[in-house]
ZADO-1210 file (C-alpha; in nm, 4 decimals, padded with zeros to 6 digits):
<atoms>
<atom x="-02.0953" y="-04.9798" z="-04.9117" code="UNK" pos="1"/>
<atom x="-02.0417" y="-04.8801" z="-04.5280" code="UNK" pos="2"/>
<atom x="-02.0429" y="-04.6055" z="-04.4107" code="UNK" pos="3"/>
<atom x="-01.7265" y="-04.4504" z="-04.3204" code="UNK" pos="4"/>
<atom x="-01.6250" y="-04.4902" z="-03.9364" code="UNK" pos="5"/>
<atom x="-01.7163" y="-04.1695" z="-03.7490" code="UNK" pos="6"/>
<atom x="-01.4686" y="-03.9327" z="-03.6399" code="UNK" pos="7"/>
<atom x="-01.2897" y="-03.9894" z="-03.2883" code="UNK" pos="8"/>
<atom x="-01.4447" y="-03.7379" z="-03.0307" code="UNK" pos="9"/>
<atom x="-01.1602" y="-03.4747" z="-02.9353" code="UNK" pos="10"/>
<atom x="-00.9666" y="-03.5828" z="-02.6062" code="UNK" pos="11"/>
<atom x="-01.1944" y="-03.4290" z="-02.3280" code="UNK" pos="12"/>
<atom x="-01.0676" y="-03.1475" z="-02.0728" code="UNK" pos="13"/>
<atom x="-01.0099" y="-03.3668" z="-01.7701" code="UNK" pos="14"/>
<atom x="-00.8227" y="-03.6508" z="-01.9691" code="UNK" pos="15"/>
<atom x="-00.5679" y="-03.3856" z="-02.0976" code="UNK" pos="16"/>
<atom x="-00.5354" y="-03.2594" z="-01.7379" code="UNK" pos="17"/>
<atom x="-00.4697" y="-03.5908" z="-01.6696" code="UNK" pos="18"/>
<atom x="-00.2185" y="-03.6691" z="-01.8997" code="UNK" pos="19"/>
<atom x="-00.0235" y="-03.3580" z="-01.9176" code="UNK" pos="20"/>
<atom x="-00.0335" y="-03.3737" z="-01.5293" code="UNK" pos="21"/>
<atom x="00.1268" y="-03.6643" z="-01.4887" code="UNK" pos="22"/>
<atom x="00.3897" y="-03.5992" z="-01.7728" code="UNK" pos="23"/>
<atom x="00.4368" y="-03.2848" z="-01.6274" code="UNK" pos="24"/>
<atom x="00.4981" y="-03.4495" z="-01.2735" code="UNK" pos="25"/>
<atom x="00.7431" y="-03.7395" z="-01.4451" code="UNK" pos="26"/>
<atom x="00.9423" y="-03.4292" z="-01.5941" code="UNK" pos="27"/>
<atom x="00.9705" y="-03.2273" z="-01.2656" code="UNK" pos="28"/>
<atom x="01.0110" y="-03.5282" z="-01.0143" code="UNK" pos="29"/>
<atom x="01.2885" y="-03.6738" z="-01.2736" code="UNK" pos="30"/>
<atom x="01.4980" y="-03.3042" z="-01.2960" code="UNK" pos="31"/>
<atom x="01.4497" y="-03.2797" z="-00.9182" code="UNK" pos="32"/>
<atom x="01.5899" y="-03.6193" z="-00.8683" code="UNK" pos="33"/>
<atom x="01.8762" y="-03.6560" z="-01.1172" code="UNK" pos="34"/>
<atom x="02.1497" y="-03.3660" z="-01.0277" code="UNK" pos="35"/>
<atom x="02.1553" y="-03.0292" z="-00.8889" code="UNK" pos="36"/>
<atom x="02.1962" y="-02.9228" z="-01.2402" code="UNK" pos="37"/>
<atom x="01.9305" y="-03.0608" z="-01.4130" code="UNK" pos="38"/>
<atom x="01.7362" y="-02.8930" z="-01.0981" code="UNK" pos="39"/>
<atom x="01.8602" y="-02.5366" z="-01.1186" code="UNK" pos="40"/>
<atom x="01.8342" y="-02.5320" z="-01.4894" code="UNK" pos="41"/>
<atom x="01.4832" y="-02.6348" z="-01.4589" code="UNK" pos="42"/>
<atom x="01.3711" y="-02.4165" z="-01.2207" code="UNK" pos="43"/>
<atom x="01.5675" y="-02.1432" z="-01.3955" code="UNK" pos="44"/>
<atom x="01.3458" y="-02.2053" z="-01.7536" code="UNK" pos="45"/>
<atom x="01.0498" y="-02.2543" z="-01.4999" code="UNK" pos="46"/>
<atom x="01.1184" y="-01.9013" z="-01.3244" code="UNK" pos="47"/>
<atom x="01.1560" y="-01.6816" z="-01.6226" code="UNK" pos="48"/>
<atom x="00.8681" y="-01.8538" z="-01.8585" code="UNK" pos="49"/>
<atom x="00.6803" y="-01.7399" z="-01.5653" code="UNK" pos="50"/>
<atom x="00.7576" y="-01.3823" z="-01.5584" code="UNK" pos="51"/>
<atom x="00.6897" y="-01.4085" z="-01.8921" code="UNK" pos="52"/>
<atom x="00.3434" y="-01.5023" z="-01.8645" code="UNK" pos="53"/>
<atom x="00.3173" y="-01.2402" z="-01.5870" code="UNK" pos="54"/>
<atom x="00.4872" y="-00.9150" z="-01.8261" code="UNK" pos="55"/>
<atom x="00.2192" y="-01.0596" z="-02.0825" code="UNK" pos="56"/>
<atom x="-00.0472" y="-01.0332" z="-01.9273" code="UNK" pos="57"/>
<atom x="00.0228" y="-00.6795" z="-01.8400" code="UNK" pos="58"/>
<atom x="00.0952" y="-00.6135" z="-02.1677" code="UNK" pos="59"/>
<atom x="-00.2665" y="-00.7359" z="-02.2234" code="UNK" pos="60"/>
<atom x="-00.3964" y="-00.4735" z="-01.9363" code="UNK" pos="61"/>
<atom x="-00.2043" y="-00.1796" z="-02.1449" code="UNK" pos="62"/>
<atom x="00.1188" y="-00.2173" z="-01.9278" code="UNK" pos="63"/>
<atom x="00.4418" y="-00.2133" z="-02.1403" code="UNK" pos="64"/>
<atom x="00.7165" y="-00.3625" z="-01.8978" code="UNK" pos="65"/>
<atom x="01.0291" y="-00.3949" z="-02.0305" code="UNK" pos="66"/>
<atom x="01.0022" y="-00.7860" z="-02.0585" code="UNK" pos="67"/>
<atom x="01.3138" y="-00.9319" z="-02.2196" code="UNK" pos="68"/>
<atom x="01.5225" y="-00.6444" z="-01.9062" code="UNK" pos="69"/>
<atom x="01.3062" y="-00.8529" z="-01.6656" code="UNK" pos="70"/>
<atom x="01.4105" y="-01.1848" z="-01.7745" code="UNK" pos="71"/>
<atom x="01.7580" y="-01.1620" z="-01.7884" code="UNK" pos="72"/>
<atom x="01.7348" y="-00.9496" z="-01.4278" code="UNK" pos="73"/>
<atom x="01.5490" y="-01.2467" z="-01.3206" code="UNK" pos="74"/>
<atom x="01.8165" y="-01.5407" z="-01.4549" code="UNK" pos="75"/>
<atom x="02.1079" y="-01.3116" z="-01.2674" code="UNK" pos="76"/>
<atom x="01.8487" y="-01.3171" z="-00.9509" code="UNK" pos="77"/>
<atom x="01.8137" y="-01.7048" z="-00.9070" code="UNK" pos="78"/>
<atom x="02.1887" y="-01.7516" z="-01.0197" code="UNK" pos="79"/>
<atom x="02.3196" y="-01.5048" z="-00.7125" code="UNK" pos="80"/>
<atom x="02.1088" y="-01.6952" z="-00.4561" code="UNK" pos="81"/>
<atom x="02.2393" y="-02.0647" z="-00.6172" code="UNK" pos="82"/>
<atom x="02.5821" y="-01.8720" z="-00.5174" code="UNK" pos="83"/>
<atom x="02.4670" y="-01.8198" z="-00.1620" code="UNK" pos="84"/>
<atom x="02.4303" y="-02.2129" z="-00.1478" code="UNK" pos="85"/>
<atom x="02.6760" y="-02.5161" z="-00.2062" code="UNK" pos="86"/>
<atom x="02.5872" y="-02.5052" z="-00.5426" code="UNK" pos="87"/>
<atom x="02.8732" y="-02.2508" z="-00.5924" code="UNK" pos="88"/>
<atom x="03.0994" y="-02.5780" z="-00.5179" code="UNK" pos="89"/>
<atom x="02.9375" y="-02.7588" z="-00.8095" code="UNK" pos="90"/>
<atom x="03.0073" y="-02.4558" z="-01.0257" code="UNK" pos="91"/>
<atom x="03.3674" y="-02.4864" z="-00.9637" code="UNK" pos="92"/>
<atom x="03.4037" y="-02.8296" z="-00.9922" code="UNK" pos="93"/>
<atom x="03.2536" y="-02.7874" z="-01.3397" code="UNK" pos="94"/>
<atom x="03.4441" y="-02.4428" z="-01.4444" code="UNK" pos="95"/>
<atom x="03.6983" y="-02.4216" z="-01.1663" code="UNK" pos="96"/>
<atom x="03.7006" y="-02.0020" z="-01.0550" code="UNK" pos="97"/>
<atom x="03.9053" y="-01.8858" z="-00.7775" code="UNK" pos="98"/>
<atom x="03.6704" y="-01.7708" z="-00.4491" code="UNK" pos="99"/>
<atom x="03.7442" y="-01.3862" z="-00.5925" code="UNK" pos="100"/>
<atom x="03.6263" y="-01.5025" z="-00.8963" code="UNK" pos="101"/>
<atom x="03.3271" y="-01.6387" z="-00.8043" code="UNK" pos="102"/>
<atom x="03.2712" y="-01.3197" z="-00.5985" code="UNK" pos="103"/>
<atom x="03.3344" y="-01.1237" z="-00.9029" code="UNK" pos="104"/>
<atom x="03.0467" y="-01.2602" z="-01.0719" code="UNK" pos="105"/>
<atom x="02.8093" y="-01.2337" z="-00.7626" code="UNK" pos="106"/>
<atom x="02.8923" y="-00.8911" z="-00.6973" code="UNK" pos="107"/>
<atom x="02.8331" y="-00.8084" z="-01.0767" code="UNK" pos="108"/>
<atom x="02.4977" y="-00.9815" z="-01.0479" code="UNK" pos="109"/>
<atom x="02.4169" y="-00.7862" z="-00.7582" code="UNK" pos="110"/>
<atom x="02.5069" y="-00.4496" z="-00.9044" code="UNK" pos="111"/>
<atom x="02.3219" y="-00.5150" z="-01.1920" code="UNK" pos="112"/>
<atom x="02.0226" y="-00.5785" z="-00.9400" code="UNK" pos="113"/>
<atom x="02.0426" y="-00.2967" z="-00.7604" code="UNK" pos="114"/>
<atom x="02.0774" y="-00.0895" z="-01.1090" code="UNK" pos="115"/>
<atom x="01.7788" y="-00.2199" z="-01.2241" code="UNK" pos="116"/>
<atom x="01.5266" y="00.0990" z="-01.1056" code="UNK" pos="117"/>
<atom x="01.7740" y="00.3318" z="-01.3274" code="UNK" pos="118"/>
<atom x="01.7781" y="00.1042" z="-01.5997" code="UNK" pos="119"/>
<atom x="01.4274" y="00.0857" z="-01.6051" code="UNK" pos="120"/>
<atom x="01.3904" y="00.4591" z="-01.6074" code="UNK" pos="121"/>
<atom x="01.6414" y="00.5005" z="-01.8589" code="UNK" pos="122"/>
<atom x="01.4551" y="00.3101" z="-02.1063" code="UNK" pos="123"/>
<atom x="01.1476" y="00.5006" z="-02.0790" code="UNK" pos="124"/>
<atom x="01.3382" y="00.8173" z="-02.0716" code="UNK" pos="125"/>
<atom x="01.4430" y="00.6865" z="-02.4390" code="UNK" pos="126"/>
<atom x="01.1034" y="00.5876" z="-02.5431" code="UNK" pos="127"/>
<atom x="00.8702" y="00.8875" z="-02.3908" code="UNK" pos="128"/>
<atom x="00.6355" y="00.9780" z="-02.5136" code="UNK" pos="129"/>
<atom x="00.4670" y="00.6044" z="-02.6615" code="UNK" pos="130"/>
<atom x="00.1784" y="00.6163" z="-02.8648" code="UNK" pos="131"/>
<atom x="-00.1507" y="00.4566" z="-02.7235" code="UNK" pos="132"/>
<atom x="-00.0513" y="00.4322" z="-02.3954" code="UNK" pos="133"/>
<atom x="-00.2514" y="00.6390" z="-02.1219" code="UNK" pos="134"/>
<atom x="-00.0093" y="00.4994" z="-01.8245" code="UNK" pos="135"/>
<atom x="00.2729" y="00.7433" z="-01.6798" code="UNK" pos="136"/>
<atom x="00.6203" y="00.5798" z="-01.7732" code="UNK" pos="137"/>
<atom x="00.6789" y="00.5095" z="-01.3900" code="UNK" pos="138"/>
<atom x="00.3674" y="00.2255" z="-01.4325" code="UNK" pos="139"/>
<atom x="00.5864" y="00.0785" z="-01.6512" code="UNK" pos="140"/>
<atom x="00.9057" y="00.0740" z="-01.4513" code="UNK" pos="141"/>
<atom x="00.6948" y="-00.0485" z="-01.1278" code="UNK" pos="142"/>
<atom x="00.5450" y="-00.3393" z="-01.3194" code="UNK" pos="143"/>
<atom x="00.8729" y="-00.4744" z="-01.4054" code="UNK" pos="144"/>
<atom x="00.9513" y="-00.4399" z="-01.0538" code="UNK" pos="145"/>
<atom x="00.6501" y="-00.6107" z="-00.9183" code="UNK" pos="146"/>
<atom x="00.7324" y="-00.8997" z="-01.1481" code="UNK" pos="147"/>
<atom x="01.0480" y="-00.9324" z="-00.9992" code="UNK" pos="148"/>
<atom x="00.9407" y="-00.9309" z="-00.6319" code="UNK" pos="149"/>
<atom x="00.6194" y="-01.1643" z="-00.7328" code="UNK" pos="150"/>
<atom x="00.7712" y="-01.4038" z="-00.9180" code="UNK" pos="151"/>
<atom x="01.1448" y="-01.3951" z="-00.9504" code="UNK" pos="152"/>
<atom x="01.2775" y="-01.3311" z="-00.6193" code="UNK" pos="153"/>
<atom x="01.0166" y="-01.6245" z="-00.4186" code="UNK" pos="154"/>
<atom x="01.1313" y="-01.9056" z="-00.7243" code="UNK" pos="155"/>
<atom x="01.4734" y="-01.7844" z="-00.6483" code="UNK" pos="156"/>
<atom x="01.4668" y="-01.9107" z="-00.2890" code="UNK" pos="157"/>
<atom x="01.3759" y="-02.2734" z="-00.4147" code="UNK" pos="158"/>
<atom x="01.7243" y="-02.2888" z="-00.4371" code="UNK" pos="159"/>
<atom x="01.7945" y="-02.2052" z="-00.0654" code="UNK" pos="160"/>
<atom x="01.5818" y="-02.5095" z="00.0176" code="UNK" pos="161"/>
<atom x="01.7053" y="-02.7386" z="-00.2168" code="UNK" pos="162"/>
<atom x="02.0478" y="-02.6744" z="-00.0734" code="UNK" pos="163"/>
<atom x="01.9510" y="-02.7225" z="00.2905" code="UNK" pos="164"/>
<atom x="02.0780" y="-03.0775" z="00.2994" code="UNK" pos="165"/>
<atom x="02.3187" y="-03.2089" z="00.5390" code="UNK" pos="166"/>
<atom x="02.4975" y="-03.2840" z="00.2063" code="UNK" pos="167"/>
<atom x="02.4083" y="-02.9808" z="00.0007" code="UNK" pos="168"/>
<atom x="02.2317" y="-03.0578" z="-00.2719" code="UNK" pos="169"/>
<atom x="01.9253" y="-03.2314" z="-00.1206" code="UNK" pos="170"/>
<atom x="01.6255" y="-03.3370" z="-00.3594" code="UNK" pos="171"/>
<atom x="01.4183" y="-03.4941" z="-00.0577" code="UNK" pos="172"/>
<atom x="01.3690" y="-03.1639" z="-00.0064" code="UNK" pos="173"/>
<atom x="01.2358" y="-03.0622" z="-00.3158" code="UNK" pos="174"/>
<atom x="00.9968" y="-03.3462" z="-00.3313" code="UNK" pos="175"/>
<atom x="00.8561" y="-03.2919" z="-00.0168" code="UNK" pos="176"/>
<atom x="00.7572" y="-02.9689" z="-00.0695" code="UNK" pos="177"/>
<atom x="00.5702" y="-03.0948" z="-00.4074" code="UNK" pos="178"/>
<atom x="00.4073" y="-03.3302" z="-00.2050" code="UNK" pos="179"/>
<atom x="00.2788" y="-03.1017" z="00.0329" code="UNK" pos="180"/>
<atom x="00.1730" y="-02.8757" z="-00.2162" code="UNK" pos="181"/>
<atom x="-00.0235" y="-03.1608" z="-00.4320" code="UNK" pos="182"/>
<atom x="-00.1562" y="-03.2841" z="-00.0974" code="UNK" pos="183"/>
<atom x="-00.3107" y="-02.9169" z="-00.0486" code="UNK" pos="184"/>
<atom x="-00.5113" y="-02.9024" z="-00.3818" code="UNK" pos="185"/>
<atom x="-00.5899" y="-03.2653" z="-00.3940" code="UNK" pos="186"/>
<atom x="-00.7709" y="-03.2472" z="-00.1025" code="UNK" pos="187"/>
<atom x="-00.8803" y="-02.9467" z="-00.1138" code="UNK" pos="188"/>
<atom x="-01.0223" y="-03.0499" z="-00.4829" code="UNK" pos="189"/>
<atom x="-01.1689" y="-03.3655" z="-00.3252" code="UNK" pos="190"/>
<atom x="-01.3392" y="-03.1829" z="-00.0094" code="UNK" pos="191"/>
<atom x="-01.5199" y="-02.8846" z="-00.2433" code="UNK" pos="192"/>
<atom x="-01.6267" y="-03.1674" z="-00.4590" code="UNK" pos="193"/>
<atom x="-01.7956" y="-03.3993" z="-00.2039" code="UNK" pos="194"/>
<atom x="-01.9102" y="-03.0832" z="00.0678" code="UNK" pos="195"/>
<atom x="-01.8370" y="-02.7388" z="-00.0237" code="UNK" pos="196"/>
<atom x="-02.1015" y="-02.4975" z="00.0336" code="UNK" pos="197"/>
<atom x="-01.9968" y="-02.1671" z="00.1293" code="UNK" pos="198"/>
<atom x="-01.7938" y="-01.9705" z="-00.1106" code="UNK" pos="199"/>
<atom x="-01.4314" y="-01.8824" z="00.0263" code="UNK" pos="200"/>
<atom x="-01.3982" y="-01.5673" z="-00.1987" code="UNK" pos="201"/>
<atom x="-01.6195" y="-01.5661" z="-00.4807" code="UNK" pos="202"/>
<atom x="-01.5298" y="-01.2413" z="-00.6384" code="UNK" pos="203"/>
<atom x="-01.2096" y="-01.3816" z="-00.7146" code="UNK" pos="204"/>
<atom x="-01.2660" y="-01.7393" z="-00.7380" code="UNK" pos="205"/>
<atom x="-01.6096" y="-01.8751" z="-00.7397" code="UNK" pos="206"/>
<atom x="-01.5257" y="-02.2241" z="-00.7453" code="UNK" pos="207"/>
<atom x="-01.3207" y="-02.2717" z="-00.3778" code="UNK" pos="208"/>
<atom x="-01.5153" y="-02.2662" z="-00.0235" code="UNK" pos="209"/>
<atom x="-01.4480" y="-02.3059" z="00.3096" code="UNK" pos="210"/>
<atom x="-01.5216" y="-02.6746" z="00.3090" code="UNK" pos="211"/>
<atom x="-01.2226" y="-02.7225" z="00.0416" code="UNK" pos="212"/>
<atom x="-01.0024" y="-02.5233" z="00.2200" code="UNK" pos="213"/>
<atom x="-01.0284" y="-02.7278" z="00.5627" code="UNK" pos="214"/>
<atom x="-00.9851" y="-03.0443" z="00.3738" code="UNK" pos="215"/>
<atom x="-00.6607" y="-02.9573" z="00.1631" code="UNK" pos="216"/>
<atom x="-00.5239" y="-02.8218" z="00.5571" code="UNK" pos="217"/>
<atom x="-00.6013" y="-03.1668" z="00.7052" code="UNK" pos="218"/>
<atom x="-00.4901" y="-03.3994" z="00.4298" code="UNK" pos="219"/>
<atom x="-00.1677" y="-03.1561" z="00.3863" code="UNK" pos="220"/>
<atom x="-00.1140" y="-03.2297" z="00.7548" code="UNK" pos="221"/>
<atom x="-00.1473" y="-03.5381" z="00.7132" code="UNK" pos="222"/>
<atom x="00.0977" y="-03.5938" z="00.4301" code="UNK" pos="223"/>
<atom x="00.3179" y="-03.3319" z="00.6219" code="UNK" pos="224"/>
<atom x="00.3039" y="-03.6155" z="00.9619" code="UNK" pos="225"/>
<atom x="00.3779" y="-03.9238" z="00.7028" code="UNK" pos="226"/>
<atom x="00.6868" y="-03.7453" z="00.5372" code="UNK" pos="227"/>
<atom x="00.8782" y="-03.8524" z="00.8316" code="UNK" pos="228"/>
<atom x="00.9592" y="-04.1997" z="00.6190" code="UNK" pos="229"/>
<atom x="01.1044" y="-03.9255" z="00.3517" code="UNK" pos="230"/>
<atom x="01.2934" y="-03.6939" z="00.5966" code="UNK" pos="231"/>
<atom x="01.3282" y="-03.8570" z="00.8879" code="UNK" pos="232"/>
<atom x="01.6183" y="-03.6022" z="01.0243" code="UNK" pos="233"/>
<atom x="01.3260" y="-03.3473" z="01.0677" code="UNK" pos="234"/>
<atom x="01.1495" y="-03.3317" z="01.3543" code="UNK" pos="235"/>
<atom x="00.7464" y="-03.3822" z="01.3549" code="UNK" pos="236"/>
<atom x="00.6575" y="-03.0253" z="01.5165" code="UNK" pos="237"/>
<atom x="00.9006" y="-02.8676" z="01.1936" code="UNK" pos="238"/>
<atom x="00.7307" y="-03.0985" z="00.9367" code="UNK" pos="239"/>
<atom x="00.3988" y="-02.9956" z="01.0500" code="UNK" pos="240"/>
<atom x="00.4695" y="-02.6475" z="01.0698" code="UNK" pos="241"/>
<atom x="00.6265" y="-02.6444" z="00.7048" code="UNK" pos="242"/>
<atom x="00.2498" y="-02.8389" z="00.5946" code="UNK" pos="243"/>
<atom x="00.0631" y="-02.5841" z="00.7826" code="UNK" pos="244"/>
<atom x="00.2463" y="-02.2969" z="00.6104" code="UNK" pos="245"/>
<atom x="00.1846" y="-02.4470" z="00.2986" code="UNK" pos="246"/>
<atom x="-00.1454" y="-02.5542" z="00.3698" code="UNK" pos="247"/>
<atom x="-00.2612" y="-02.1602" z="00.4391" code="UNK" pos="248"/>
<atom x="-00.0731" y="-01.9674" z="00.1830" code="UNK" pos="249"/>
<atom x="-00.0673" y="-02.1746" z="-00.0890" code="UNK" pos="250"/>
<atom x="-00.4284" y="-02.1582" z="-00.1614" code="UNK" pos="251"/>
<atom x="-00.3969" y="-01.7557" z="-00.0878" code="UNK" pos="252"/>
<atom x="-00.1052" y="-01.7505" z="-00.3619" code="UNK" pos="253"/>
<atom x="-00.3199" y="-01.9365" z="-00.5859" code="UNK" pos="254"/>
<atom x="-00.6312" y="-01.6770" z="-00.4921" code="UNK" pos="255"/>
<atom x="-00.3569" y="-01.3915" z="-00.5761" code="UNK" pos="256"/>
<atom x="-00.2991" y="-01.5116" z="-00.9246" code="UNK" pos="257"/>
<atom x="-00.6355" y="-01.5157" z="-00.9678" code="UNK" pos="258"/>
<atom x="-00.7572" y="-01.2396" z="-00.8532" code="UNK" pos="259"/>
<atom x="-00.4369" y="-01.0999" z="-01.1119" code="UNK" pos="260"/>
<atom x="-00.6197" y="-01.3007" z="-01.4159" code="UNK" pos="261"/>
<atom x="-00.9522" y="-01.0963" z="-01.3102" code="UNK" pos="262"/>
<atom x="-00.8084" y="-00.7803" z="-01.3517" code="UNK" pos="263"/>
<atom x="-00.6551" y="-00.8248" z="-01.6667" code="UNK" pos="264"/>
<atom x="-00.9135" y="-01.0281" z="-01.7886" code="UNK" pos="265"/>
<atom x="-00.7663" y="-01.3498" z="-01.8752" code="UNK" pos="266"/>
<atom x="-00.8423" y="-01.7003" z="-01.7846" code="UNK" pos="267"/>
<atom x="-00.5252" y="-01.8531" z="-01.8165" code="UNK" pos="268"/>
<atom x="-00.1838" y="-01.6952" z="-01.7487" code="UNK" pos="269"/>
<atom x="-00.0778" y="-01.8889" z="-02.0716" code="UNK" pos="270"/>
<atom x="-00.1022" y="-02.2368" z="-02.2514" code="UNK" pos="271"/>
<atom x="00.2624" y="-02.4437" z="-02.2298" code="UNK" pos="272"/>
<atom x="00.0459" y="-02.7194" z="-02.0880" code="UNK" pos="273"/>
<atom x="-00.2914" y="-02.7863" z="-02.2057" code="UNK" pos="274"/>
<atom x="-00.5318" y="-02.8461" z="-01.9709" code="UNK" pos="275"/>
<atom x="-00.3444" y="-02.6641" z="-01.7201" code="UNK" pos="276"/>
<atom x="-00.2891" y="-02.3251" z="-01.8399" code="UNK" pos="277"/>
<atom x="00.0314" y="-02.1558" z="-01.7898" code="UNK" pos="278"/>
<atom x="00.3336" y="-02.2516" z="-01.5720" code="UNK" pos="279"/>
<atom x="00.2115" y="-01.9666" z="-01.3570" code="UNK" pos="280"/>
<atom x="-00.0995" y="-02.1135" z="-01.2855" code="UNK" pos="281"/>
<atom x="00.0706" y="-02.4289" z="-01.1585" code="UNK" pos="282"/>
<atom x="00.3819" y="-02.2194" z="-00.9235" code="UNK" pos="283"/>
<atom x="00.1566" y="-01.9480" z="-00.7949" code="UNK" pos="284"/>
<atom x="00.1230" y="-02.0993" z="-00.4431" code="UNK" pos="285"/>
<atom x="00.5107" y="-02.1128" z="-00.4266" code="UNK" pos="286"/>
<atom x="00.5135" y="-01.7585" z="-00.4452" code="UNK" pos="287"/>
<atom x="00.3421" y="-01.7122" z="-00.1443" code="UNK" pos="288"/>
<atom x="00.5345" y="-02.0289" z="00.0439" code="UNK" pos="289"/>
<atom x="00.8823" y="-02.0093" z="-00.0934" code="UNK" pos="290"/>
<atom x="00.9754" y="-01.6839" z="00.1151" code="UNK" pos="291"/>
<atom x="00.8102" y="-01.7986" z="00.4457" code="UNK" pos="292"/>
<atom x="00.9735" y="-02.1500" z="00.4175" code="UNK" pos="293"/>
<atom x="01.2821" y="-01.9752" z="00.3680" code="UNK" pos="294"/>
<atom x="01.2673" y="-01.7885" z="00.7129" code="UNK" pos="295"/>
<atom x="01.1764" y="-02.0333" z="00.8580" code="UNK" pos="296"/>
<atom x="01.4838" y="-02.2032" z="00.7242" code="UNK" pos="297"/>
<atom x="01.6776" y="-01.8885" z="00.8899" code="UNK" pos="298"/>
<atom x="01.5337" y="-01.9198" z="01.1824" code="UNK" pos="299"/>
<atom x="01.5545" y="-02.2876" z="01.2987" code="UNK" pos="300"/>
<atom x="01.8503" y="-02.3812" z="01.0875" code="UNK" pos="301"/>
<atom x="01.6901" y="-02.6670" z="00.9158" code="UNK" pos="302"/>
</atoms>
């Protein structure tokens, strides 16, 4: 009699980064590219899983934000910049509102904002003192905050670019600056691999040098020159400005994340994709681009 077959190896770390990347990138380049809807509501899941991930983690340090407060703040956040852009003419196409209407709503989002710092206190008002917790209630109340101005209010102003079109609704846009941003780690990835030497910051991220760095600027310069067949209303000076700004802070947004995971003591801000960590780990160098792109977008109008 044979002996029975042995038992399949489990799938190894880099193939699952490899699958779940690419379905990942299918799923995000297919939302981008079908409507404005499919965008916002995917970027609107996107935004508040991660301030999820980031209340939870500050949960883990001892923290006790109020999380579920946070997340619906957050949903009003991105939905009253979307009304800054032509998506509010896509909202009344689908649920036709009268302009005071729609201002209605905006203004109630933005009161609600604003409200948010007396909310917050409110709630730990009701809840002083908690047991096991040696942080004043205020910690609490700022931590929420932070959330909202780390994550929430930079993944809002996707929105602002998306809708920067000479159409509105533009998902070239979009794609370009995924491009840009893939461009920066793959070659920085590639360049650390094949010549990195001397450590970029190893007390909060051992694994990136100097070497990696100056490859993921060139090669994200270089995908920043060749979008031109992509966007070829934009000027080559603007396109390589956008890469360099990407290029520089999205590995410091990434090094801010990390240097977040340190001091909580976690490796991964969470596990929605495996091999990847948490949807944090894959947006932290928007939150460090999104808000600079978007002056920039103030500034020159494009």
């Amino acid at each position: 009699m044979s002996e029975p077959a042995a038992a399949k190896a489990p799938m190894s770390n880099l193939s699952q980064r490899i699958i779940f990347g690419v379905l990942g990138a299918v799923l995000l380049l297919g939302s981008v590219w079908f409507s404005a809807w499919t965008f916002a509501l995917l970027f609107a899941v996107v935004q508040a899983r991660m301030l999820v991930e980031f209340y939870r983690m500050m949960r883990q340090a001892g923290y006790k934000p109020a999380a579920m407060l946070g997340v619906a703040i957050s949903l009003l956040l991105f939905a009253s910049v979307a009304a800054l852009t032509e998506f509010r003419t896509l909202t009344n196409q689908a649920v036709p509102l009268a302009e005071a209407d729609l201002g209605y709503l905006r203004n109630a989002a933005v009161g609600l904002i604003v409200l948010l710092p007396v909310l917050l206190i409110l709630r730990e008002m009701y809840s002083w003192p908690r047991a096991n917790q040696p942080f004043a209630p205020f910690s609490n109340v700022g931590v929420a905050l932070l959330g909202l101005l780390y994550v929430s209010l930079p993944m809002s102003l996707l929105t602002l670019l998306a809708f920067s079109g000479p159409g509105g609704y533009d998902y070239r846009r979009v794609f370009a600056l995924l491009f840009l941003v893939w461009a920066s780690d793959i070659g920085a990835y590639a360049a650390g691999k094949t010549m990195g030497k001397h450590k970029l910051a190893p007390k909060i991220s051992p694994g990136k040098t100097w070497e990696g760095a100056i490859g993921g600027f060139v090669f994200t310069l270089l995908v920043g020159a060749a979008l031109g067949w992509l966007l070829p209303e934009l000027s080559l000076p603007y396109r390589l400005v956008v890469a360099g700004v990407v290029a520089v802070l999205g590995p410091l947004g990434d090094l801010a994340e990390s240097m977040l995971k340190r001091s909580v003591g976690v490796k991964d801000s969470g596990r929605i994709m495996p091999g990847h960590g948490g949807l944090l780990d894959r947006f932290d160098a928007f939150l460090f681009i999104l808000p600079v792109l978007a002056v920039l977008k103030l500034v020159f109008g494009s």
